[in-house]
C-alpha positions in Angstrom: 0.2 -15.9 -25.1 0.0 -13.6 -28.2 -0.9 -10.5 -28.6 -3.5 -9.3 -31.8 -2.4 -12.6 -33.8 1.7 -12.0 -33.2 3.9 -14.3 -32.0 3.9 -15.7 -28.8 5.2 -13.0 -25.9 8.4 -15.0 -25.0 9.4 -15.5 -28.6 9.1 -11.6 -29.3 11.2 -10.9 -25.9 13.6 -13.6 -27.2 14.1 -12.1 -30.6 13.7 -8.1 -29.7 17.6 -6.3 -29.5 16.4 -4.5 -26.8 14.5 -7.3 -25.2 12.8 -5.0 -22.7 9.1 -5.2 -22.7 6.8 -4.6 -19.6 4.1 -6.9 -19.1 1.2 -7.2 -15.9 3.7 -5.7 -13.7 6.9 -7.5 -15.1 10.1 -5.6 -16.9 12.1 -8.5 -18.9 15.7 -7.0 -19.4 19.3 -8.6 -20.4 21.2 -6.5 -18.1 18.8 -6.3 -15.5 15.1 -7.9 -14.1 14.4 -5.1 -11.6 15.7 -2.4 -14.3 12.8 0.6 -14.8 13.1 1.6 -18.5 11.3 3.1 -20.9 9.2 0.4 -22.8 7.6 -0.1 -25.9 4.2 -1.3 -26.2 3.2 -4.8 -26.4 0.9 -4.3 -29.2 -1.9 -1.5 -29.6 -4.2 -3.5 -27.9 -2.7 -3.1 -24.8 -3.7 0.1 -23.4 -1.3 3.3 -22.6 0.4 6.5 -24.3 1.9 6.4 -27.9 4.5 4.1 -27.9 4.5 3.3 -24.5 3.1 0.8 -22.2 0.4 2.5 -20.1 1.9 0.8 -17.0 5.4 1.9 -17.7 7.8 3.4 -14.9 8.5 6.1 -17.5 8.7 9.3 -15.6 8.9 7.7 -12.3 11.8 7.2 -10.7 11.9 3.5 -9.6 9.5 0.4 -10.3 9.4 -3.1 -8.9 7.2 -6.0 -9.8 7.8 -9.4 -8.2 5.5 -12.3 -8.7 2.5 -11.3 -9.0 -0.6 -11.1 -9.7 -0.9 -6.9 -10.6 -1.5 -3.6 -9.4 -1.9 -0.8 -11.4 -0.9 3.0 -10.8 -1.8 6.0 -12.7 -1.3 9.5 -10.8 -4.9 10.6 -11.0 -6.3 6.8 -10.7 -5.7 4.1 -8.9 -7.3 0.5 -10.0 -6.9 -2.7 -8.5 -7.9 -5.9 -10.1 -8.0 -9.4 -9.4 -4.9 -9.5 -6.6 -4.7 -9.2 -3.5 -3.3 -5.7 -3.7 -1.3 -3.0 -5.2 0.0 0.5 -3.7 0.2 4.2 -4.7 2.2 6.8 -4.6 2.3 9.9 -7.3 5.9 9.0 -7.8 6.2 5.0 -7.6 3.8 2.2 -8.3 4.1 -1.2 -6.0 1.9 -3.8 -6.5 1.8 -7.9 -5.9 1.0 -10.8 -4.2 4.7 -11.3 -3.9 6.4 -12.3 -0.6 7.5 -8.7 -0.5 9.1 -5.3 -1.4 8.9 -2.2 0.0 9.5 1.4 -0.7 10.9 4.4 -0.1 12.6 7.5 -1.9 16.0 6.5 -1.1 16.2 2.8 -0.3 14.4 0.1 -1.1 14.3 -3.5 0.9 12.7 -6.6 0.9 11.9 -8.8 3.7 10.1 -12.0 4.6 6.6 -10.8 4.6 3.7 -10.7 2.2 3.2 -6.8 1.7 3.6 -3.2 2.0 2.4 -0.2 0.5 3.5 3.4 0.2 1.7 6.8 -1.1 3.9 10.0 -0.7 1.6 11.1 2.3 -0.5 8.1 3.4 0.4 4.2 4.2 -1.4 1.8 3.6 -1.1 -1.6 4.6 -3.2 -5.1 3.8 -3.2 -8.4 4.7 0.2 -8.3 5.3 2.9 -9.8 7.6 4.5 -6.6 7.1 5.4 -3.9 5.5 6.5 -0.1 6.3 7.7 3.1 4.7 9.5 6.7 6.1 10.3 9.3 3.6 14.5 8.8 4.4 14.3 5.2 5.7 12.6 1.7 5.0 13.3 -1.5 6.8 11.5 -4.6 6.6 11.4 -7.2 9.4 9.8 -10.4 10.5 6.6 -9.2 11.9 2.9 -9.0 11.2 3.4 -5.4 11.3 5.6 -2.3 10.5 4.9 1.2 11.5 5.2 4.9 10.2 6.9 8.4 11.0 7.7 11.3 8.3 11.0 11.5 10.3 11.7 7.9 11.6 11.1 4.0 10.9 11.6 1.2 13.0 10.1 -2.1 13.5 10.5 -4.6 16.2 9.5 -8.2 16.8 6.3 -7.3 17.6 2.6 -7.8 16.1 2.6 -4.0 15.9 3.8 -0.4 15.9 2.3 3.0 16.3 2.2 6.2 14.8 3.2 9.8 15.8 4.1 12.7 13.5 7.7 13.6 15.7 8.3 10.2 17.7 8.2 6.5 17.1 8.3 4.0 19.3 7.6 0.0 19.1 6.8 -2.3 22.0 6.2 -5.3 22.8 2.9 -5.2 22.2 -0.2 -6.8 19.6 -1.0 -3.0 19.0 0.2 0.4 19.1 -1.8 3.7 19.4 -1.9 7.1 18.6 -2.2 10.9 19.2 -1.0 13.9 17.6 0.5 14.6 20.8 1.1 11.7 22.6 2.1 7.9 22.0 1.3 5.2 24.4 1.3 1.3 23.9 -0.5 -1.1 25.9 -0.5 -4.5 26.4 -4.4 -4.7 24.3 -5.5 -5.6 21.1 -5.7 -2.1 20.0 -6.0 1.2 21.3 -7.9 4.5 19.5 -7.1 7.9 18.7 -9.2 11.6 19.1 -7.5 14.6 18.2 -7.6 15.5 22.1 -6.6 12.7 23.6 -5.8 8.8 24.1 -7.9 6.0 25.0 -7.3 2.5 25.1 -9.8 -0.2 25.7 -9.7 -4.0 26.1 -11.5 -3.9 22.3 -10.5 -5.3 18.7 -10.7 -1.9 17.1 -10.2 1.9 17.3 -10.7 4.4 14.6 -10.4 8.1 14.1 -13.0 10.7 12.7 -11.6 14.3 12.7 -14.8 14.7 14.3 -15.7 11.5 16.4 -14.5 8.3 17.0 -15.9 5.2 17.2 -14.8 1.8 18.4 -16.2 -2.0 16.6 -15.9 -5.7 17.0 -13.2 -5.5 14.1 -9.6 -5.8 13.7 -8.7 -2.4 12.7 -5.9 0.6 12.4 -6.5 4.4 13.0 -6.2 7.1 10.6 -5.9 11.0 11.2 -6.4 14.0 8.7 -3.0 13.5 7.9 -2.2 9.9 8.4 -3.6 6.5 7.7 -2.0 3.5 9.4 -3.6 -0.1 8.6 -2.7 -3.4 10.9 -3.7 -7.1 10.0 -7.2 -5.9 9.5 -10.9 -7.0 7.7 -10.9 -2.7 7.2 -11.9 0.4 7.9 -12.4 3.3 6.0 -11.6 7.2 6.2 -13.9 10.2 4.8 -13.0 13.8 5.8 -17.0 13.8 7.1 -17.2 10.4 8.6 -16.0 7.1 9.1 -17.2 3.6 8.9 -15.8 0.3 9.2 -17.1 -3.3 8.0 -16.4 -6.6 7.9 -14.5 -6.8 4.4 -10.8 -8.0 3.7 -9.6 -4.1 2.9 -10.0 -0.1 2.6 -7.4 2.1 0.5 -7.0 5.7 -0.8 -6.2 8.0 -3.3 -6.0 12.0 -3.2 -8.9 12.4 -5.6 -10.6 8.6 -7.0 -10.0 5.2 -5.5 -11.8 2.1 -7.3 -11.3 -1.6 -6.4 -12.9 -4.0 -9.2 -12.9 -8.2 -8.2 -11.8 -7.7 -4.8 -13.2 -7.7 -1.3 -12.9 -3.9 -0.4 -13.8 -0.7 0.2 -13.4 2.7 -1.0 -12.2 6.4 0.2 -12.4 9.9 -1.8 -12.3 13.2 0.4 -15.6 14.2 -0.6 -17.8 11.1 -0.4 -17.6 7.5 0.8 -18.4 4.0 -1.3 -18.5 0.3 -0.6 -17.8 -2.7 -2.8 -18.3 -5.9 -2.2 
């Protein structure tokens, strides 16, 4: 692989002093793979800030890349190309199609699974065996699924977890549900969620509106104002107005512009609501 006619990529790692260069997700270093640094550009074909690669954990705290295919982060934009996925937060950028790693602000753990994503307010969770982030706490297990809380994470041996902003709990169950005042698991394929209250059905889906809800054939999560929780799913979407789910491998979120290029997905912005196929 070169780069504008150079030598090839390995060659230039193998003869830089610093030997740090950050390529498609990957930071090379002597002292240490999983390092975040400040890099230099590959070359000026390669997008990004003066002197600096534009997917460079820089200013961020902490950056992980395993083997995989990419993600990309940028505070204001998030763009995902030809992977399976990549995650957002305005502090920390995960991506891959790597067996796993998973975030949070204080500890970082990998398990067994194939993904998990983190954004400071929101999760959001793929096609994953697992994955699962709290603000003090991250643990990773052996399940399909994790689950959230701002105060508390836990995951069990379960196929999944639920959601409540003060309490967690994880049964033995294929689904969890939630309310913003109550938590109750059942032994169904999912349950749904209304700002008022609970209701669990014998159905493959429940989703959340601020404003209605409404139940489909899929496999889906739930998402509140606040909140946005994501199983083993096809998708669902969120839009402050309204929500609508279809039959695609995925749905994801940023604050102000999400855009998903060569995958199977769909798209969320507060003010308006796309589809991609």
């Amino acid at each position: 692989m070169t780069f504008c006619g150079r030598l090839p990529l390995q060659e230039r790692i193998r003869r830089s002093a610093e030997a740090r260069v950050f390529v498609f997700g990957m930071i090379t270093s002597r002292q240490d793979r999983l390092h975040p640094v400040w890099i230099r550009r590959v070359s000026r074909s390669v997008p990004g800030p003066p002197q600096r690669q534009r997917w460079a954990a820089s200013k961020y705290k902490h950056l992980h890349s395993g083997t995989i295919r990419w993600g990309a982060f940028r505070s204001k934009h998030l763009h995902s190309g030809t992977i399976r996925w990549g995650a957002f937060s305005s502090r920390h950028l995960h991506s891959g199609t790597i067996r796993w790693g998973a975030f949070s602000s204080r500890h970082l753990h990998s398990g067994t699974i194939t993904w998990g994503a983190f954004r400071s307010k929101h999760l959001h969770s793929g096609t994953i065996r697992w994955g699962a982030f709290s603000s003090r706490h991250l643990h990773s297990g052996t399940i399909r699924w994790g689950t959230f809380s701002s105060r508390h994470l836990h995951s069990g041996t379960i196929r999944w977890g639920a959601f409540r902003s003060k309490h967690l709990h994880l049964g033995t169950i294929r689904r969890g549900t939630f309310s913003c005042r109550h938590l109750h698991s059942d032994t169904i394929r999912w349950g749904a969620f209304s700002s008022r209250r609970l209701q669990s059905g014998t159905i493959r889906w429940g989703a959340f509106s601020s404003r209605h809800l409404h139940s489909d054939t899929i496999r889906w999560g739930a998402f509140s104002s606040r909140h946005h929780h994501s199983g083993t799913i096809r998708l669902g979407e969120f839009s402050s107005r309204h929500l609508h789910s279809d039959l695609i491998r995925w749905g994801a979120f940023s604050s102000r512009h999400l855009h998903s290029d060569t995958i199977r997905w769909g798209a969320f912005s507060s003010r308006h609501y796309s589809k991609l196929k």
